[in-house]
VEXVOZA-467221 format. One line per 4 residues: number of its first residue (from 1); their letters; for each residue x, y, z of N, C-alpha, C, CB. Coordinates in pm, 1 decimal, decimal comma. Glycine has a CB too. Layout:
<nodes>
NUM> a> X/Y/Z/X/Y/Z/X/Y/Z/X/Y/Z; ...
</nodes>
This chain:
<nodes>
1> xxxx> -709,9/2777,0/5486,7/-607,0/2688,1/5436,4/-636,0/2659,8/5288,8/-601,2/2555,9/5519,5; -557,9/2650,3/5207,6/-569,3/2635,8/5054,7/-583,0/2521,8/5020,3/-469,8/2679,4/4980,0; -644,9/2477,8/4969,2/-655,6/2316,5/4883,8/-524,7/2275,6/4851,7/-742,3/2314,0/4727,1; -513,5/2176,0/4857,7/-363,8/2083,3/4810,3/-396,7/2051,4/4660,6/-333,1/1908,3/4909,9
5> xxxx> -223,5/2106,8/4568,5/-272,5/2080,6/4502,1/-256,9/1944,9/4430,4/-267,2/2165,6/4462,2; -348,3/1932,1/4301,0/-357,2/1785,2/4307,7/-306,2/1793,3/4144,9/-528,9/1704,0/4356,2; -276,9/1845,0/4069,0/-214,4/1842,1/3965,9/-152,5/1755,3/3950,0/-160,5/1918,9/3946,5; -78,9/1734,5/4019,4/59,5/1582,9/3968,9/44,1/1463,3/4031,6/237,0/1607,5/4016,4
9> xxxx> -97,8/1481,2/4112,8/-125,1/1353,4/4172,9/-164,4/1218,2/4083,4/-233,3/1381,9/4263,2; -130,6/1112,7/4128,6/-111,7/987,1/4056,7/-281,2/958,1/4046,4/-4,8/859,4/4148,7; -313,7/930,1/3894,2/-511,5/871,6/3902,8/-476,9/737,2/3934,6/-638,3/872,7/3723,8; -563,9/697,3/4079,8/-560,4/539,3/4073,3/-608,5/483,2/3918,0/-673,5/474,8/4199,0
13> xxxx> -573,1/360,1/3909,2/-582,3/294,1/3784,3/-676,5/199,1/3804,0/-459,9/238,4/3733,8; -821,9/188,2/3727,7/-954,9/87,7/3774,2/-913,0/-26,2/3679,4/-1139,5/154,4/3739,1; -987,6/-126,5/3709,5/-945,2/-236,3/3639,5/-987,3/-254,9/3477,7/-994,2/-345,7/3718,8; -1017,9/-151,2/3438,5/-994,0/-122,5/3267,7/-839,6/-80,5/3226,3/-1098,7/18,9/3213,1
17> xxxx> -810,3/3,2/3341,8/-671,1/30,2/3291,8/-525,3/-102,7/3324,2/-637,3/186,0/3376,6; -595,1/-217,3/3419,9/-517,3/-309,1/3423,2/-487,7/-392,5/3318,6/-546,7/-364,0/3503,6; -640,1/-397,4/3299,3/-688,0/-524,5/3198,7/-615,6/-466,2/3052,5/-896,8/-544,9/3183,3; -632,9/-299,1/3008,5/-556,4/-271,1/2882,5/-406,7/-257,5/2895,7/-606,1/-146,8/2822,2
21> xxxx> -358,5/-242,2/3019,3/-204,1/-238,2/3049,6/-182,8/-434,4/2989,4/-161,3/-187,8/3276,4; -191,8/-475,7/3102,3/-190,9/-624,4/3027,6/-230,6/-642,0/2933,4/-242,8/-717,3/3070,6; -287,7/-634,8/2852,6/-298,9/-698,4/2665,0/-189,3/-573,1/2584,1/-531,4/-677,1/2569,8; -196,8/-471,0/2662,0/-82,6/-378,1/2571,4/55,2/-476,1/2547,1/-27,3/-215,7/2672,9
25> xxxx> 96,9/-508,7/2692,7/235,9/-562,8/2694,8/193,7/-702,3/2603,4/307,0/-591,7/2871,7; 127,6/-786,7/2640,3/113,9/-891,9/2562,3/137,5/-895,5/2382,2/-15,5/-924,6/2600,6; 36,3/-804,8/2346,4/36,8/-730,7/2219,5/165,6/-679,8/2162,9/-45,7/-621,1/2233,5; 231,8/-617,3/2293,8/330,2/-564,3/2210,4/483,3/-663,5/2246,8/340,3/-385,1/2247,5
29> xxxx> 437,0/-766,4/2236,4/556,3/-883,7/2278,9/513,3/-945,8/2137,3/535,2/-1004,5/2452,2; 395,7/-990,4/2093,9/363,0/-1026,6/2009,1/391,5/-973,3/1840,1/266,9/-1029,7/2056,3; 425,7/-822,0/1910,7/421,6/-725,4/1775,7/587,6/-711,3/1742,9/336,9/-546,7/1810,4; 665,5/-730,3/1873,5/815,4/-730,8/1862,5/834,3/-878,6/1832,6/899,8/-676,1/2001,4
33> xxxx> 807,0/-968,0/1850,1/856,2/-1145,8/1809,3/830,9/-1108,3/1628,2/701,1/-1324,9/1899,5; 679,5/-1050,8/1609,1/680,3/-1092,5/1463,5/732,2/-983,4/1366,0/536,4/-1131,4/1420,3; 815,7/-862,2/1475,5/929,1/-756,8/1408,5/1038,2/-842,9/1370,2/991,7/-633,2/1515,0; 1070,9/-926,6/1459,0/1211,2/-1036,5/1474,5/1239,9/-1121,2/1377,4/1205,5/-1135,2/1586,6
37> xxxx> 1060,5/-1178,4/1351,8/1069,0/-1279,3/1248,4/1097,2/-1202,8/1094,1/921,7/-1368,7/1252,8; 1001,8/-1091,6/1096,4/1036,7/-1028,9/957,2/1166,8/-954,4/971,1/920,8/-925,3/903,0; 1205,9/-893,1/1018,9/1372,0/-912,4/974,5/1439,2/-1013,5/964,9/1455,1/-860,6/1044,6; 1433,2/-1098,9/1037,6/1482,6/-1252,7/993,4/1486,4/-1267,8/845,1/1379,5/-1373,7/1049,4
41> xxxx> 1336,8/-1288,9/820,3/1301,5/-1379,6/719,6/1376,9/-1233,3/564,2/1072,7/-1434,1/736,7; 1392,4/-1107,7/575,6/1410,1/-1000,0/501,6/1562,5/-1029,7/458,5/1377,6/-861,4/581,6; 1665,9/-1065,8/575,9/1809,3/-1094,0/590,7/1807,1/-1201,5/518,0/1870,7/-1112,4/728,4; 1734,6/-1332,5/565,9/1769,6/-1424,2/475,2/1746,1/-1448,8/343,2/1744,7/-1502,3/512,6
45> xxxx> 1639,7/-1354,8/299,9/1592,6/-1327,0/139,3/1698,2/-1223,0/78,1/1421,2/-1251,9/126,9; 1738,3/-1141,8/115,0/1881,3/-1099,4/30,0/2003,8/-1182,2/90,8/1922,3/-919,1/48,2; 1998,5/-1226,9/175,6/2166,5/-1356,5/172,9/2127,3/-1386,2/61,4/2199,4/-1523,8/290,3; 2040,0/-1485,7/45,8/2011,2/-1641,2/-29,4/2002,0/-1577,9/-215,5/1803,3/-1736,5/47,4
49> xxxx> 1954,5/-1455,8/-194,6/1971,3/-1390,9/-312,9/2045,6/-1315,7/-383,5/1915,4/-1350,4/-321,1; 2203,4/-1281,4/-313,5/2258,7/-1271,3/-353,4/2394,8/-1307,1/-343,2/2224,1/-1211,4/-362,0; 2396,7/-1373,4/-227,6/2503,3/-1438,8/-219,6/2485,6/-1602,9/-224,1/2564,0/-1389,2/-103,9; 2362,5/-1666,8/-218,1/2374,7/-1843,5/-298,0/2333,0/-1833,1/-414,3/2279,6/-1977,1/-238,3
53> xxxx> 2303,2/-1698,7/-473,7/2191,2/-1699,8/-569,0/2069,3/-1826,1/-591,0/2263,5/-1685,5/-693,0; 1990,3/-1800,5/-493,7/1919,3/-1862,8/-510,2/1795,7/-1831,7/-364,8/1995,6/-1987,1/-540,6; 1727,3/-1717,8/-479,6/1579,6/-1664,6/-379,3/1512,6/-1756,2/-296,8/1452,8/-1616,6/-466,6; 1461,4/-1744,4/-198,9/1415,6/-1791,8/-141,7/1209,6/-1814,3/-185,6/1481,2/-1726,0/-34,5
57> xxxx> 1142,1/-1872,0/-212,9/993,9/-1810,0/-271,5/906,1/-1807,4/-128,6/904,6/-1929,7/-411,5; 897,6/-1859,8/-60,0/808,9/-1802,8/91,8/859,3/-1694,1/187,3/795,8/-1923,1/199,3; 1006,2/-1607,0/145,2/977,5/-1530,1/264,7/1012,6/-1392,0/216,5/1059,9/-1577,5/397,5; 929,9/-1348,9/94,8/881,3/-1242,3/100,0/728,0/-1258,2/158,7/899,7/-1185,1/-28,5
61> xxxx> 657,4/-1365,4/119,4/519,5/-1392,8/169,3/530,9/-1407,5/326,4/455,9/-1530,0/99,2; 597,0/-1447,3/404,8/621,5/-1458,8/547,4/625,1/-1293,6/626,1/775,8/-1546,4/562,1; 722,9/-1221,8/521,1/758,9/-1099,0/539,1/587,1/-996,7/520,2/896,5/-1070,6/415,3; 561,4/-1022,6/425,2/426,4/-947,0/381,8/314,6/-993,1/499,1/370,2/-999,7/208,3
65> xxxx> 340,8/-1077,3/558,2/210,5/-1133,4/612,6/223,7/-1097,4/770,2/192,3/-1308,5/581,4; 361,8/-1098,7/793,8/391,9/-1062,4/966,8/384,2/-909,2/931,4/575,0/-1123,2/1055,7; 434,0/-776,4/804,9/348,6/-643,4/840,8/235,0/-609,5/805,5/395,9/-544,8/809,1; 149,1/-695,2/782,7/-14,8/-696,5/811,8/-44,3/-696,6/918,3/-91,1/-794,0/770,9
69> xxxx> 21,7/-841,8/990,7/-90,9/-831,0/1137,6/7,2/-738,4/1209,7/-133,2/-1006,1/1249,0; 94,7/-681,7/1168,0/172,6/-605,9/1260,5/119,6/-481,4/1306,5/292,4/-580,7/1208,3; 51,5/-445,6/1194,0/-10,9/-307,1/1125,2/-136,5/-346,1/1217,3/-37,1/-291,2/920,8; -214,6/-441,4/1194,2/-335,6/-400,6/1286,1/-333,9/-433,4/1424,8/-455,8/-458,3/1240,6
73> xxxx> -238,2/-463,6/1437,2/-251,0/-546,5/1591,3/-181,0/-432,9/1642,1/-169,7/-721,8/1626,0; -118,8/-361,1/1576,2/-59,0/-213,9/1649,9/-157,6/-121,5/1692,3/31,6/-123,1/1552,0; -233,9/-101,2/1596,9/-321,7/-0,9/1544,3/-426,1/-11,7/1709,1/-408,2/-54,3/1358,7; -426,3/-184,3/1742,9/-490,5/-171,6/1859,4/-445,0/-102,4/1988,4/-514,3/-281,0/1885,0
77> xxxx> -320,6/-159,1/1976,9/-234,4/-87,3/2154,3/-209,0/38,4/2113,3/-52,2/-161,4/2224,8; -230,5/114,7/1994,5/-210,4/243,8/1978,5/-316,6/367,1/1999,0/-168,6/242,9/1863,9; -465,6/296,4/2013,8/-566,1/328,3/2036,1/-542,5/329,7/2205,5/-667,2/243,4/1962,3; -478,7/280,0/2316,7/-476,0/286,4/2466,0/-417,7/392,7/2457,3/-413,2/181,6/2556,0
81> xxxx> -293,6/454,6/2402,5/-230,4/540,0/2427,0/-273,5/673,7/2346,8/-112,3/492,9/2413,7; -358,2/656,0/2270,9/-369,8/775,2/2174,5/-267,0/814,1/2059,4/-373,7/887,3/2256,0; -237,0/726,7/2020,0/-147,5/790,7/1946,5/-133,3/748,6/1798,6/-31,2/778,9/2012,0; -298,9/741,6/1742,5/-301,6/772,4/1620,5/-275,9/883,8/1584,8/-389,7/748,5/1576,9
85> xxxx> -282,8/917,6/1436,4/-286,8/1081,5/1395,8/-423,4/1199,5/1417,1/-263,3/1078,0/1233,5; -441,1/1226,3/1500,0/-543,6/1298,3/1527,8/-523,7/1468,8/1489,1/-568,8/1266,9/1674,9; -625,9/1520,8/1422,9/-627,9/1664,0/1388,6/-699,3/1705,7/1425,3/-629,3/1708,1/1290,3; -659,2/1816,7/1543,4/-728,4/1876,9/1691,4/-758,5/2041,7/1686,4/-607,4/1849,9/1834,1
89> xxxx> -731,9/2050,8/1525,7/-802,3/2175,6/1502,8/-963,8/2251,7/1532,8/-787,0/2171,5/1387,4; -1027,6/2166,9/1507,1/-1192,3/2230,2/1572,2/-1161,9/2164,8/1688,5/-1369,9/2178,5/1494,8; -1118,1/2069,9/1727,4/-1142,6/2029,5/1883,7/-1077,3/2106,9/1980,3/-1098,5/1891,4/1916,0; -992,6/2179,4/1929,3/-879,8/2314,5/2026,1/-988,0/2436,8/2050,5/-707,4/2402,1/1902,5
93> xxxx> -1072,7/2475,7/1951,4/-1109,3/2572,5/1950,2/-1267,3/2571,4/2023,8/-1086,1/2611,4/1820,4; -1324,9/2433,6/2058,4/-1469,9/2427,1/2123,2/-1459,3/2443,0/2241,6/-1547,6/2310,8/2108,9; -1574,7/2485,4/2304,5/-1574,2/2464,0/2448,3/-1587,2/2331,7/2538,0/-1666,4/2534,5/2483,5; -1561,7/2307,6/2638,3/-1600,8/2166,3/2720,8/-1711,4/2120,4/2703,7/-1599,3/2168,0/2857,5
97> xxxx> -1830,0/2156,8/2645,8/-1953,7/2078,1/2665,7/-1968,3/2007,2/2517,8/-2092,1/2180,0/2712,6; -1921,4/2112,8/2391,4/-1888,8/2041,3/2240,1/-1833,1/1966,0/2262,3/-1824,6/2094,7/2133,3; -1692,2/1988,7/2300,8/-1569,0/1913,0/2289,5/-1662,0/1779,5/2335,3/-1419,7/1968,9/2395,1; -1705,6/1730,5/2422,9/-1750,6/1617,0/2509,0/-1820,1/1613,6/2376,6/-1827,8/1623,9/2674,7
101> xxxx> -1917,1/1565,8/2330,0/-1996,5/1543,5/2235,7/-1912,9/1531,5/2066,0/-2102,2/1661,6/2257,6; -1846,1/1602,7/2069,2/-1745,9/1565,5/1933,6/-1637,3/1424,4/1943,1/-1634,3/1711,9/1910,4; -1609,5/1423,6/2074,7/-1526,5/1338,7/2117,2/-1603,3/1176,7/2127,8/-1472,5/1402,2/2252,0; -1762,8/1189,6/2159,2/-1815,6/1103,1/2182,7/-1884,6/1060,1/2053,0/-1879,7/1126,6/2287,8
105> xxxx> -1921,5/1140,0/1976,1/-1915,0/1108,3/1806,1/-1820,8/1027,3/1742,4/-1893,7/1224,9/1729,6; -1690,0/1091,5/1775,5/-1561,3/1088,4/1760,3/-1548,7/895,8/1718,7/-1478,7/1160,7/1918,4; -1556,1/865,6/1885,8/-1572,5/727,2/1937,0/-1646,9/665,2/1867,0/-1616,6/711,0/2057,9; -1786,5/691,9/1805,1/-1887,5/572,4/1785,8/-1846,4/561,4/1612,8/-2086,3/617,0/1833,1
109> xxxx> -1779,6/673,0/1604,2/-1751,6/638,3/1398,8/-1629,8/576,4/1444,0/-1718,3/805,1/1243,2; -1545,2/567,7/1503,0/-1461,4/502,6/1517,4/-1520,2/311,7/1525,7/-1394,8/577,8/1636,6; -1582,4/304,0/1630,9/-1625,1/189,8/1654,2/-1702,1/123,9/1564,7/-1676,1/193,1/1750,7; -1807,6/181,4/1460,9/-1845,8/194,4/1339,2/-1788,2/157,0/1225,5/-1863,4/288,3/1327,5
113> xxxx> -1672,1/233,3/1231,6/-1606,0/161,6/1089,1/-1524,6/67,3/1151,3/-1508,2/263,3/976,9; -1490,6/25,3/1251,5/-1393,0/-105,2/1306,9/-1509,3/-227,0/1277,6/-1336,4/-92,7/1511,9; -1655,7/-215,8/1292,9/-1750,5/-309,1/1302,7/-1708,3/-321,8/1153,2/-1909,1/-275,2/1359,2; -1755,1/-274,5/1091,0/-1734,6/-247,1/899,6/-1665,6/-352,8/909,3/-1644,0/-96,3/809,3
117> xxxx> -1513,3/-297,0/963,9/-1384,9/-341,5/908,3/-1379,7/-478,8/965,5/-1255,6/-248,0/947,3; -1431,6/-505,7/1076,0/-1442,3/-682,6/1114,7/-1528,5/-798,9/1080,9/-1462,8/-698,6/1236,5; -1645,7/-705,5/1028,2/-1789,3/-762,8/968,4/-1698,0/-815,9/825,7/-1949,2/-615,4/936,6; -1677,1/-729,7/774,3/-1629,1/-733,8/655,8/-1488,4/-826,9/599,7/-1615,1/-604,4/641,5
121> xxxx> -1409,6/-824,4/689,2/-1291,1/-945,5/749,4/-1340,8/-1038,7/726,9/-1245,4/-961,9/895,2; -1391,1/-1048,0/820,9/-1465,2/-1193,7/852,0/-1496,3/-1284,7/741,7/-1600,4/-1173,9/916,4; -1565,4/-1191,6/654,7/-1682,5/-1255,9/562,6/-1536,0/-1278,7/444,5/-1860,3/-1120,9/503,8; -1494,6/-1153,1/393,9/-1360,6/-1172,6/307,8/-1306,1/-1327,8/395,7/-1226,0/-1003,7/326,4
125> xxxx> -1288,2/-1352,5/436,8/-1131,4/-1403,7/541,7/-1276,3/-1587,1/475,4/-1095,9/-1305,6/847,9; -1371,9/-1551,0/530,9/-1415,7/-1709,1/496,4/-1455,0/-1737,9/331,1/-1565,7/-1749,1/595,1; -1513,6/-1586,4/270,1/-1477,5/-1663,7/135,2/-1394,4/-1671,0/51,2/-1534,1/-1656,0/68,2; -1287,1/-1666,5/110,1/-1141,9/-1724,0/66,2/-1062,7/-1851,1/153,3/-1040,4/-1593,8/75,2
129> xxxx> -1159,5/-1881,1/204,5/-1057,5/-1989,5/304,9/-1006,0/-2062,2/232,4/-1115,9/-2085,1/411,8; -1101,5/-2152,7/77,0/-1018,9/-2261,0/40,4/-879,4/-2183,6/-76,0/-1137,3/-2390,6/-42,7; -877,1/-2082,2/-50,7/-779,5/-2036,8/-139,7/-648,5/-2043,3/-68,0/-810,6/-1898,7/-190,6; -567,1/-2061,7/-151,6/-410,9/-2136,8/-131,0/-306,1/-2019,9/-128,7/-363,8/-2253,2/-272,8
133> xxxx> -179,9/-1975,6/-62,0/-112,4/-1820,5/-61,7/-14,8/-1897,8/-175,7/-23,9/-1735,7/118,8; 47,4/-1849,4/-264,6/95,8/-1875,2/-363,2/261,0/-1978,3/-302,7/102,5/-1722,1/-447,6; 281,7/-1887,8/-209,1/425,2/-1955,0/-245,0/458,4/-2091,0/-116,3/567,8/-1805,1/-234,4; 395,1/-2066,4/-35,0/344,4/-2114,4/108,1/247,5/-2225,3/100,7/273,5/-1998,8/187,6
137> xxxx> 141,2/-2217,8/30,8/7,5/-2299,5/-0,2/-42,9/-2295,8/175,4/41,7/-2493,7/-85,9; -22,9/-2188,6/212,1/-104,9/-2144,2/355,1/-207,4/-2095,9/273,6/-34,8/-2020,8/477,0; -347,6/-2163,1/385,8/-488,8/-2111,0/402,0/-491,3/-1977,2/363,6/-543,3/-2121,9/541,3; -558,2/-1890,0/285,8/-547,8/-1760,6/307,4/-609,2/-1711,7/371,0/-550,4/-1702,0/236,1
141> xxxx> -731,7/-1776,4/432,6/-806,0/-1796,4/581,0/-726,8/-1729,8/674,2/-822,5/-1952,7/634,5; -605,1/-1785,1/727,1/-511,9/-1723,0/838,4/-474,8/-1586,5/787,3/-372,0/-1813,2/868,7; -429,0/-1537,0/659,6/-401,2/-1379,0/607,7/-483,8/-1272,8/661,3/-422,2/-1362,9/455,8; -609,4/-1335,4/629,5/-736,4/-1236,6/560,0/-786,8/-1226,8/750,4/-894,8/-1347,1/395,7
145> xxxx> -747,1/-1308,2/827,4/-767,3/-1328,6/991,8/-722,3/-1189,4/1043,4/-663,7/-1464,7/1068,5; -641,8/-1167,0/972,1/-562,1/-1052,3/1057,5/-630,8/-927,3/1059,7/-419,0/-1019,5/1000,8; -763,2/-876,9/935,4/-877,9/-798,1/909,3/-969,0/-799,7/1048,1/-957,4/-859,1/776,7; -991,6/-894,7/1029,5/-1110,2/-938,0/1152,4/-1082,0/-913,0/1309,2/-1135,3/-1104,9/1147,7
149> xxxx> -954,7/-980,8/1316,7/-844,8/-987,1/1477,4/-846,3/-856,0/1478,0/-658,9/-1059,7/1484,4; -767,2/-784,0/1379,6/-747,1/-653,3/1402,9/-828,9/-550,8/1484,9/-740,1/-613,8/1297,4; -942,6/-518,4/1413,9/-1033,5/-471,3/1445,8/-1144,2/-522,0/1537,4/-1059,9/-445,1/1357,3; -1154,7/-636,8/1580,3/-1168,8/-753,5/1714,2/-1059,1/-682,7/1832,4/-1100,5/-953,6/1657,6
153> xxxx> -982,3/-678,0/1825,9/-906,9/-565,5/1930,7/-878,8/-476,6/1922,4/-819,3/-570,5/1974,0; -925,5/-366,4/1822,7/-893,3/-202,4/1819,3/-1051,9/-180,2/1892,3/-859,4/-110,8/1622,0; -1174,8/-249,4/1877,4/-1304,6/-225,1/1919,9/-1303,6/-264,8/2082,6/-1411,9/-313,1/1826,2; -1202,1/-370,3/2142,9/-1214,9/-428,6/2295,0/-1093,8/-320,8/2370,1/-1166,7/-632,9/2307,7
157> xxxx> -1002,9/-249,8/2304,5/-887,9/-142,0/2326,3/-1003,5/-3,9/2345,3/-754,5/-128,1/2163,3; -1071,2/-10,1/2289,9/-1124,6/125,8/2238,9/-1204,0/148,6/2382,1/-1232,2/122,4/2076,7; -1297,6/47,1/2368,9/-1385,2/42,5/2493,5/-1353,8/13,4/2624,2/-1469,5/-33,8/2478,0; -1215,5/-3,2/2628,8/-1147,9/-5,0/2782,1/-1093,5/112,4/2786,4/-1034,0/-116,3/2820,0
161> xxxx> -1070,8/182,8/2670,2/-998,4/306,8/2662,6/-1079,9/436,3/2697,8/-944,4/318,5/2525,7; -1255,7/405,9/2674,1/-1349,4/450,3/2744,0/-1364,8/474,6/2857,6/-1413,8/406,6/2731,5; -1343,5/343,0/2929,4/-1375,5/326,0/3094,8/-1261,9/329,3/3128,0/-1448,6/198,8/3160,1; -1138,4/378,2/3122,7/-1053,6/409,9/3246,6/-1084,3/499,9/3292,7/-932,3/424,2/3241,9
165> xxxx> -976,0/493,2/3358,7/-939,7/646,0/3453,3/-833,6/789,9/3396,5/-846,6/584,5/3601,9; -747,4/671,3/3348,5/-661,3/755,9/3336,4/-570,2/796,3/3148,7/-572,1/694,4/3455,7; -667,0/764,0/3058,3/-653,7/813,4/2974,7/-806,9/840,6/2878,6/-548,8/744,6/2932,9; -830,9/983,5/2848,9/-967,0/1023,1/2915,6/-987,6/1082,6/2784,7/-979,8/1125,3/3066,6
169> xxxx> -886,6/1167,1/2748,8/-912,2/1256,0/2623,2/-801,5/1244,5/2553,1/-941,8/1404,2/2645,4; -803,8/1192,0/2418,4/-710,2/1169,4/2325,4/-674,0/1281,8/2259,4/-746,2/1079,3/2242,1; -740,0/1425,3/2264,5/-675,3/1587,2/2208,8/-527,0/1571,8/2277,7/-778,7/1761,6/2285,5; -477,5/1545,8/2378,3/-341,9/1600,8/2438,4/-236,2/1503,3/2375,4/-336,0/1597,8/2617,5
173> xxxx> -174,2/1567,3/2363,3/-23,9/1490,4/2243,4/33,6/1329,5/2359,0/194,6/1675,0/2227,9; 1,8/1263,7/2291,9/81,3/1143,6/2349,8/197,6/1112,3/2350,2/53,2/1053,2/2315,6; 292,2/1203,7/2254,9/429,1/1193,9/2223,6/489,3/1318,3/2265,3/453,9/1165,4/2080,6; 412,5/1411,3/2343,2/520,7/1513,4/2426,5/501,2/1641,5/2335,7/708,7/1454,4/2430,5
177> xx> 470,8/1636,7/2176,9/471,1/1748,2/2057,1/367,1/1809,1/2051,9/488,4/1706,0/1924,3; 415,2/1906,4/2097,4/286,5/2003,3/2055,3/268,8/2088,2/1904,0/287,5/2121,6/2166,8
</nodes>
C-alpha cells in the first residue's frame, strides 16, 4: 500500500504560531487605525491649505510620526510572514545542510542588528526626552519610542517565527512570485 500523501496536509499550528497570529492581527489593527489617522490628518492639511488658506502646523508632524511607527511596527508582522525583500540567489543554489546554516546565520545578524537598532533607540529616544517636537511641543521621547518598540517586536516576531511550525523557511515567495 503506498503512503498517503501528505503534501497538502494542514501543519497543526503550536502555540508560537497562535501567539504570532494574535499580535499579527493586533498589530495590524494598530497599523490600519494609524493608516486612517494619517490620511485624515494629510486631507485636512491640504483642505485647510488651500481652501481656508490657512495651514494647519501639527499635522504634517502627526502625519510624519504615524509613518514611522507605521514603518516599524510593520516591519514586525512582516517578519511572521516573510515578506521582506530577500535575495535567494546563493540560497537557491546550496544544498540542505548549507542552506540550514546560512539561514541560521541569516537569523542571528538579523537579531543582531535589531539589538543595535533597540539598544540604540533606546538610548537616542532618552537623550532626547526633554526635547520638545516643534510644532506639537510633544516629548520627542514618544517619536524616538518607535526605534526601540520597533525592533522590541521585530526581535519577539522573529523568535516566534523560529519556533513555529508552520512557517519554517523564508526562501519560498510569500507573495505567490516567483
Amino acid at each position: 500500500m503506498p503512503a498517503p500523501d501528505t503534501s497538502n496536509a494542514k501543519i497543526e499550528k503550536n502555540w508560537a504560531d497562535r501567539l504570532s497570529d494574535s499580535i499579527a492581527v493586533v498589530l495590524n489593527f494598530v497599523i490600519a487605525s494609524m493608516l486612517f489617522v494619517m490620511c485624515a490628518v494629510t486631507v485636512w492639511q491640504v483642505f485647510a491649505r488651500y481652501v481656508l488658506n490657512d495651514a494647519s502646523s501639527w499635522s504634517e508632524e502627526v502625519a510624519r510620526i504615524m509613518m514611522t511607527y507605521m514603518a516599524l511596527i510593520g516591519s514586525a508582522v512582516v517578519i511572521k510572514t516573510g515578506g521582506h525583500v530577500t535575495v535567494t540567489v546563493l540560497l537557491d543554489r546550496v544544498g540542505p545542510g548549507v542552506l540550514k546554516w546560512l539561514l541560521i546565520f541569516r537569523d542571528l545578524f538579523m537579531l543582531f542588528t535589531m539589538v543595535v537598532v533597540g539598544w540604540s533607540g533606546f538610548g537616542f529616544a532618552q537623550m532626547n526626552a526633554v526635547q520638545l517636537s516643534a510644532a506639537m511641543d510633544l516629548p520627542m521621547i514618544y517619536v524616538y519610542a518607535a526605534l526601540w518598540l520597533g525592533a522590541g517586536l521585530m526581535i519577539f516576531m522573529l523568535v516566534l517565527a523560529r519556533l513555529s511550525r508552520t512557517n519554517v523557511n523564508w526562501t519560498a515567495q510569500a507573495d505567490g512570485f516567483e
